[in-house]
Backbone as numpy.savetxt, mean C-alpha at the origin, in Angstrom:
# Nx Ny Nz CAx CAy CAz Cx Cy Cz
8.87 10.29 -15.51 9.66 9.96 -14.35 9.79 8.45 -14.26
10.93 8.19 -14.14 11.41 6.19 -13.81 10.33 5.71 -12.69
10.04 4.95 -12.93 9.51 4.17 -11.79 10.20 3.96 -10.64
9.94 4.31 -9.22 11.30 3.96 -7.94 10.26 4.24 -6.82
11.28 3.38 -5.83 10.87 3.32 -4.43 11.30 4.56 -3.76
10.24 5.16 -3.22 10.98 6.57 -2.20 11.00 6.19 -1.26
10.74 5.76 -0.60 10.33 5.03 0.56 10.39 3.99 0.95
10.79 3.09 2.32 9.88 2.15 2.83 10.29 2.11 4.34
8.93 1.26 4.98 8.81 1.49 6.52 8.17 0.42 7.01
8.38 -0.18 8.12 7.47 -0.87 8.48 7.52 -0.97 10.23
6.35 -1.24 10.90 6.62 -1.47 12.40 6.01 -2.78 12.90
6.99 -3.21 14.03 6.33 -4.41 14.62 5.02 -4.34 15.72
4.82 -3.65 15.55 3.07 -2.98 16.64 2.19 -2.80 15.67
0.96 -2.73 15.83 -0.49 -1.99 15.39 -0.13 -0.43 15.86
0.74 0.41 14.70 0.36 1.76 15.07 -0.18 1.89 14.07
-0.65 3.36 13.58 -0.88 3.89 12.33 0.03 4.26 11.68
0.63 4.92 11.77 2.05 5.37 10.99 3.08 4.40 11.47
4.28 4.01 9.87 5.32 2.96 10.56 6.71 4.15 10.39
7.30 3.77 10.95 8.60 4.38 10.16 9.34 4.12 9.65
10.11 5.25 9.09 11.02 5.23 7.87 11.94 4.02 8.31
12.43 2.95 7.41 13.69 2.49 7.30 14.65 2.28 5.96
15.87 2.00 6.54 16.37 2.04 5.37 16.51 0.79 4.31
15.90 -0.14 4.67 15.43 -1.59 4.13 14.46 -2.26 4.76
13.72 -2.94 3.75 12.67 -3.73 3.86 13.05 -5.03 3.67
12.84 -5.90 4.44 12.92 -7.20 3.60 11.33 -8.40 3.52
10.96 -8.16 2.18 9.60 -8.79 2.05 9.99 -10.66 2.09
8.93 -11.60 2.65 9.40 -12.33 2.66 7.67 -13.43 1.55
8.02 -14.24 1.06 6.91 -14.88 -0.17 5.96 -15.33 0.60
4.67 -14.89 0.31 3.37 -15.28 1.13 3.40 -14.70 2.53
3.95 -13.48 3.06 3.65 -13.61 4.42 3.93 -11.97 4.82
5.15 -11.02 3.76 4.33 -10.13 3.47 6.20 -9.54 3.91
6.29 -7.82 4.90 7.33 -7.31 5.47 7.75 -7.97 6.71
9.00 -8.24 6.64 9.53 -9.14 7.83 9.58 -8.21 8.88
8.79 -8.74 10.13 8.96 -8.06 11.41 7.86 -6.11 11.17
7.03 -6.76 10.49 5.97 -5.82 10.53 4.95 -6.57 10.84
3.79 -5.72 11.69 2.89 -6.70 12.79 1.81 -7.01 11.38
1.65 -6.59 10.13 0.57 -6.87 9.50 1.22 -8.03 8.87
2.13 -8.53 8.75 2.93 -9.64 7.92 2.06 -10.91 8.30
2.04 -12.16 7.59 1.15 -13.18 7.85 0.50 -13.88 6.52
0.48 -15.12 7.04 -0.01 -15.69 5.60 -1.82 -15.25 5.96
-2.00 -15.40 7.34 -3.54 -14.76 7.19 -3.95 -13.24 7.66
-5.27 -13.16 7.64 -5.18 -11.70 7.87 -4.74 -11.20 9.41
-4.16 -9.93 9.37 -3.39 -9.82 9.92 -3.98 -8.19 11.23
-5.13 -7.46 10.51 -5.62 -6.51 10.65 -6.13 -6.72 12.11
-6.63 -5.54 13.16 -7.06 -6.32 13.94 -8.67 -6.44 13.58
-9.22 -5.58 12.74 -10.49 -5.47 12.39 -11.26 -7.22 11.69
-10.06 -7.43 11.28 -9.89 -8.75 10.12 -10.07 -9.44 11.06
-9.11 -9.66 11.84 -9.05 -10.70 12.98 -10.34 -11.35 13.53
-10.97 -9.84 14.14 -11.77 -10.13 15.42 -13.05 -10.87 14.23
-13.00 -10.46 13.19 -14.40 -11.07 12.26 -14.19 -12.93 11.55
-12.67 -12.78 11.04 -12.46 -13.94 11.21 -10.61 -14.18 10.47
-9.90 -14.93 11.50 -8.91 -14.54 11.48 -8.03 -15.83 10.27
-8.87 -16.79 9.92 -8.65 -17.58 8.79 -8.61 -17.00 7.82
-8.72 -16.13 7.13 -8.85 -15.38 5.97 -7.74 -15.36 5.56
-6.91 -15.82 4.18 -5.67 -14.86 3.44 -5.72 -13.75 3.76
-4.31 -13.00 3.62 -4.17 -11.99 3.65 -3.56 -11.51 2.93
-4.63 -10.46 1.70 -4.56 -10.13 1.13 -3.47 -8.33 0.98
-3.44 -8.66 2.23 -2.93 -7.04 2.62 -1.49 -7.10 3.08
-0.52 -7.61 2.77 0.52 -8.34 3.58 1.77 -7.05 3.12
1.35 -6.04 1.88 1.85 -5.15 1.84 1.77 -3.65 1.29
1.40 -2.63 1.96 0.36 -1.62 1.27 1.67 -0.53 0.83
1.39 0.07 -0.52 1.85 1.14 -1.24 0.95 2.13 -1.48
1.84 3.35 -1.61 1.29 4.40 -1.70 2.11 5.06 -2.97
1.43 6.17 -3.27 2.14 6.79 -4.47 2.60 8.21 -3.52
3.67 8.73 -3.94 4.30 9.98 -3.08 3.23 11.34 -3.79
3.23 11.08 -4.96 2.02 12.24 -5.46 0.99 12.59 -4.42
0.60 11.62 -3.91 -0.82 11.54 -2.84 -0.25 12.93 -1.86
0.81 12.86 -1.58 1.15 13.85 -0.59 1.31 15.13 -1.10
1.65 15.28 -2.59 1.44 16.26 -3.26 0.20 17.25 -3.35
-0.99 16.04 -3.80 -1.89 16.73 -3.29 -2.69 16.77 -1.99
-2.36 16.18 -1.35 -2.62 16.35 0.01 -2.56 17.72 0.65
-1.12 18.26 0.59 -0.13 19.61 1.00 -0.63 20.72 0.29
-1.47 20.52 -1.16 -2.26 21.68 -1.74 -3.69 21.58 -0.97
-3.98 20.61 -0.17 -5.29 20.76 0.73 -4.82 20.81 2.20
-3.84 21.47 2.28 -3.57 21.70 3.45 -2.85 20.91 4.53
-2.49 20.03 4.58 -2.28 18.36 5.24 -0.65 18.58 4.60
-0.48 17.89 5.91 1.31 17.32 5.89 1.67 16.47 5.97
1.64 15.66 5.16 2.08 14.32 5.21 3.19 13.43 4.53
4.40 12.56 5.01 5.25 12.14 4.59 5.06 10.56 4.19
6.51 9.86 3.88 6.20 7.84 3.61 6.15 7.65 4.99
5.61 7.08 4.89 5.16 5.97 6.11 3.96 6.68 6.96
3.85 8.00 6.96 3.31 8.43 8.17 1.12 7.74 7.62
0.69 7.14 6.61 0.09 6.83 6.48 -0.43 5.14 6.58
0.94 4.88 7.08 0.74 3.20 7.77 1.14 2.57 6.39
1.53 3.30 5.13 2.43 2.18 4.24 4.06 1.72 4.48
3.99 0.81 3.70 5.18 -0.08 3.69 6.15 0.32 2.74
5.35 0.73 1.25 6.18 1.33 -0.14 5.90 2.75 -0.33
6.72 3.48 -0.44 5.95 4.91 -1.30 6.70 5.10 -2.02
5.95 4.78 -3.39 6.51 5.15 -4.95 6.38 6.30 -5.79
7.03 6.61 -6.58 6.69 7.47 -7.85 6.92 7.23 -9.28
5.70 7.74 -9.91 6.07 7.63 -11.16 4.68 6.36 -11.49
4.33 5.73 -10.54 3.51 4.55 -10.93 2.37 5.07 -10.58
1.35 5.02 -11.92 -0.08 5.13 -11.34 -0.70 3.92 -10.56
-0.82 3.91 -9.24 -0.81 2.28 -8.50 -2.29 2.32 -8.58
-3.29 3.96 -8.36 -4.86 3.40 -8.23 -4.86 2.80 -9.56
-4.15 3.26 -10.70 -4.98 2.56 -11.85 -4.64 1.65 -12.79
-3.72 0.89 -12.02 -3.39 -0.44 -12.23 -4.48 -1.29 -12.07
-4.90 -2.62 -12.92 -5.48 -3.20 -12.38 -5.17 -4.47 -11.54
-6.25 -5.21 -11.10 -5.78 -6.24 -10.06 -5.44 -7.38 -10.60
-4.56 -7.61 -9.84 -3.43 -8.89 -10.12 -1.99 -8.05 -11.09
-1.71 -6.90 -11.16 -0.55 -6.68 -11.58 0.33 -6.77 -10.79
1.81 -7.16 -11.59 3.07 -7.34 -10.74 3.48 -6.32 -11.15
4.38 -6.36 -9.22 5.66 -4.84 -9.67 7.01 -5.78 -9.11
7.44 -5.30 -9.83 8.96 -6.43 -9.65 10.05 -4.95 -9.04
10.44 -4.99 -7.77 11.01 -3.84 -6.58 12.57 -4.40 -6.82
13.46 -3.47 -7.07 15.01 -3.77 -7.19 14.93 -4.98 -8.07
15.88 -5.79 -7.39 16.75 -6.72 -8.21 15.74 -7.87 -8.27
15.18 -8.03 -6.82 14.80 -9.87 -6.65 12.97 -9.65 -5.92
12.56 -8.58 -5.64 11.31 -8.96 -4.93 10.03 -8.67 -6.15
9.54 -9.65 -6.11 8.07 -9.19 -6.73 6.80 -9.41 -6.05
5.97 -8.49 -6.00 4.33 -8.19 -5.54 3.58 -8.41 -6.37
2.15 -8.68 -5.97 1.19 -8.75 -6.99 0.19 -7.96 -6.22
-0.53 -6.94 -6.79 -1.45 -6.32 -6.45 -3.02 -6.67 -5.80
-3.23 -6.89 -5.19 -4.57 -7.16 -4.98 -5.82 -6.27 -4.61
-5.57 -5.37 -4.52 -6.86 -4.21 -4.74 -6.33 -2.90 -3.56
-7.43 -1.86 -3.45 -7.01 -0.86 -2.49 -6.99 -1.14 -1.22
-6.58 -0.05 -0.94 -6.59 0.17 1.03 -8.15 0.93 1.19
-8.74 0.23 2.06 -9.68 0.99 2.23 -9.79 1.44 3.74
-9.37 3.04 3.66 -8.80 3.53 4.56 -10.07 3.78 5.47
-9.78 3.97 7.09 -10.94 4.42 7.95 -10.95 5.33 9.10
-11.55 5.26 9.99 -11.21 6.31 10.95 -10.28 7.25 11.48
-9.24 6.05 11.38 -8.19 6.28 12.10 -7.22 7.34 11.88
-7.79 7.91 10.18 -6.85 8.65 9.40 -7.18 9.81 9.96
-8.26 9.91 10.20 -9.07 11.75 10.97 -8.36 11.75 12.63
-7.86 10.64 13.09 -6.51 10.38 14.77 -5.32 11.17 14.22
-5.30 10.48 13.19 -3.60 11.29 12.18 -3.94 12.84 12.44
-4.77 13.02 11.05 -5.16 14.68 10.90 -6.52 14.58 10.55
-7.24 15.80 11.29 -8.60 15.78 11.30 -8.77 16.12 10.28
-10.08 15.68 9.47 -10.38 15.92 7.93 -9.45 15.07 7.26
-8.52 14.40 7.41 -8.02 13.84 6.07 -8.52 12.80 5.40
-9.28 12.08 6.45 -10.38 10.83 5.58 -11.10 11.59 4.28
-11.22 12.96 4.48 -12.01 12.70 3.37 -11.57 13.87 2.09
-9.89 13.40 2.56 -9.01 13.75 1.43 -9.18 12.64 0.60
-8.77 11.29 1.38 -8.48 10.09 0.33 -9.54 9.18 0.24
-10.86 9.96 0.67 -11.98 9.10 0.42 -13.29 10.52 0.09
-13.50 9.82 -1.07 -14.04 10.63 -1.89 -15.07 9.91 -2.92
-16.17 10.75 -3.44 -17.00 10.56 -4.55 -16.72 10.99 -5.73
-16.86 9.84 -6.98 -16.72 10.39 -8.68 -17.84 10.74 -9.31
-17.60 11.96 -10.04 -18.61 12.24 -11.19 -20.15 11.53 -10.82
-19.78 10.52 -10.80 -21.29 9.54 -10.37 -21.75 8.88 -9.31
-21.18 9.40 -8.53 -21.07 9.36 -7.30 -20.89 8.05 -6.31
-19.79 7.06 -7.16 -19.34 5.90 -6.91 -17.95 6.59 -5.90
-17.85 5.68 -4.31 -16.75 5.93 -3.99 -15.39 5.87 -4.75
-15.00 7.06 -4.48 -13.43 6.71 -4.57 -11.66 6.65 -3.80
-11.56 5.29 -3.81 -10.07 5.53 -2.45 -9.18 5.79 -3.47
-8.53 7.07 -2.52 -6.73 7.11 -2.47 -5.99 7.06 -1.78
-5.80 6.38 -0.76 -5.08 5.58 0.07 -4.06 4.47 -0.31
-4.13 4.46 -1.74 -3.18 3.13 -1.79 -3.58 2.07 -2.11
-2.65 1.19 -2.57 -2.99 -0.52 -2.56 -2.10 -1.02 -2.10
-3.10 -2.61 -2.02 -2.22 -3.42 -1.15 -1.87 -4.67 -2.26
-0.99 -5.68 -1.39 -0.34 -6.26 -2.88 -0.34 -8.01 -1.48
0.28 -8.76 -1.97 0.74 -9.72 -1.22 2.41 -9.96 -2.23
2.93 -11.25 -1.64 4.61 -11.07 -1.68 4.39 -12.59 -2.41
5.22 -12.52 -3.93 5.33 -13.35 -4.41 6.76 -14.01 -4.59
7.58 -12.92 -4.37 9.37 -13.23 -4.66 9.62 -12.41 -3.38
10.34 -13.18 -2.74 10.87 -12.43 -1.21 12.20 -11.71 -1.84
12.58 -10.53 -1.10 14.25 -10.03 -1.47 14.00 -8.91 -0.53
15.04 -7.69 -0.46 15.35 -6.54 0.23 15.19 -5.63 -0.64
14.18 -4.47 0.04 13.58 -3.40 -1.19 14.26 -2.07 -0.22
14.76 -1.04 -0.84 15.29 -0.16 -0.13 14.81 1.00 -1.42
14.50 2.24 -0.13 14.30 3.59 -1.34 15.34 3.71 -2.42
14.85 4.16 -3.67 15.78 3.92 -4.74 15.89 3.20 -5.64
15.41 1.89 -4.99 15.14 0.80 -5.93 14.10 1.14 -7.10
14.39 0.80 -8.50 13.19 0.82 -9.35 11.95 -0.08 -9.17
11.01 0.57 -10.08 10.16 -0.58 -9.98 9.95 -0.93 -11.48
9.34 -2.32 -11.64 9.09 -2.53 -13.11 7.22 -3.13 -13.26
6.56 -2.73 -13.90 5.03 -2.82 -13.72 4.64 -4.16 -14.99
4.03 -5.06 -14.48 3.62 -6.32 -15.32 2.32 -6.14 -15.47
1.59 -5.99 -16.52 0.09 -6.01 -16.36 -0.32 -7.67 -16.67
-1.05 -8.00 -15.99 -1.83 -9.27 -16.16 -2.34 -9.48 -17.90
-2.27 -11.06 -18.14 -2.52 -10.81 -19.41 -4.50 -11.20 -19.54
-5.44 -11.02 -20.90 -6.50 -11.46 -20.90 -7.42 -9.89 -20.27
-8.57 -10.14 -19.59 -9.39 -9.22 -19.32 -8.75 -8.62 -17.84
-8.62 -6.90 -17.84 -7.99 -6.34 -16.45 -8.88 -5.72 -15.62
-9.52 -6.35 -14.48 -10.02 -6.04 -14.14 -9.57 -4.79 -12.91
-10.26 -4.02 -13.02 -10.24 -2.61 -11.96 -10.11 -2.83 -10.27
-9.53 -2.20 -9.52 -9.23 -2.26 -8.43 -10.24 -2.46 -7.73
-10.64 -2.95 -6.38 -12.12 -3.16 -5.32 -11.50 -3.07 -4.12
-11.65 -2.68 -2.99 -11.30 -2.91 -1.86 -10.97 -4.17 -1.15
-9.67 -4.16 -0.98 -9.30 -5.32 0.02 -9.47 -5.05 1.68
């Protein structure tokens, strides 16, 4: 399957879920224009209250549409945006990219990855039990998120569902995703 945007959403409030729109426009260093997480610093309110100087590393979170795939075989209904992302793609394995890859969105915007979403409470407010759809233990009993990653904004432009994506892996040693 091509790499493409199914999705994108964003809201100007702290909700959990944003909604659907029919364009995004990311802007360089500061993240979705007129979405409340946008900011050259962090933007979270969790982030905030601990310390609100921090980059922000989170300025734009993707999801893969698969996630909902299997989600809906565990019972759960879930659509883009309704998980508080900004992108929902297909075709891209985004957990297993590593960090610092670029995805270059349509014509002119590019992201760089900076690690997962590390999702929390708030997801069991959505639907009860789903935290621990996308938060989970491996084989060895190292956590594992599927919630997504988050990226920051390196080339500002207008990303609309449809748009392809194109995946850059970092060159030298790739290191594995960590929670942002």
């Amino acid at each position: 399957m091509e790499p493409r945007v199914v999705a994108v959403a964003r809201d100007d409030d702290h909700r959990f879920s944003k909604p659907v729109a029919d364009a995004i426009t990311l802007v360089e260093g500061i993240g979705v224009e007129g979405d409340a997480h946008a900011g050259p610093t962090v933007q979270h309110r969790s982030r905030v209250a601990r310390d609100p100087s921090v980059e922000n590393l989170r300025q734009v979170h993707l999801i893969h549409s698969e996630l909902f795939d299997t989600l809906a075989e565990a019972g759960f209904d879930v659509g883009p945006g309704q998980l508080g992302e900004n992108l929902t793609t297909v075709g891209v394995d985004l957990l297993g990219l590593p960090t610092g890859a670029i995805l270059r969105l349509g014509s002119d915007a590019v992201i760089r990855v900076t690690g997962l979403r590390n999702p929390c409470q708030q997801i069991n407010g959505f639907q009860p039990g789903l935290l621990a759809e996308v938060v989970g233990r491996g084989a060895d009993g190292t956590v594992v998120r599927r919630a997504g990653v988050m990226a920051v904004v390196l080339t500002g432009g207008v990303v609309r569902a449809g748009d392809s994506i194109r995946v850059e892996l970092p060159e030298g040693e790739r290191l594995p995703l960590a929670p942002v």
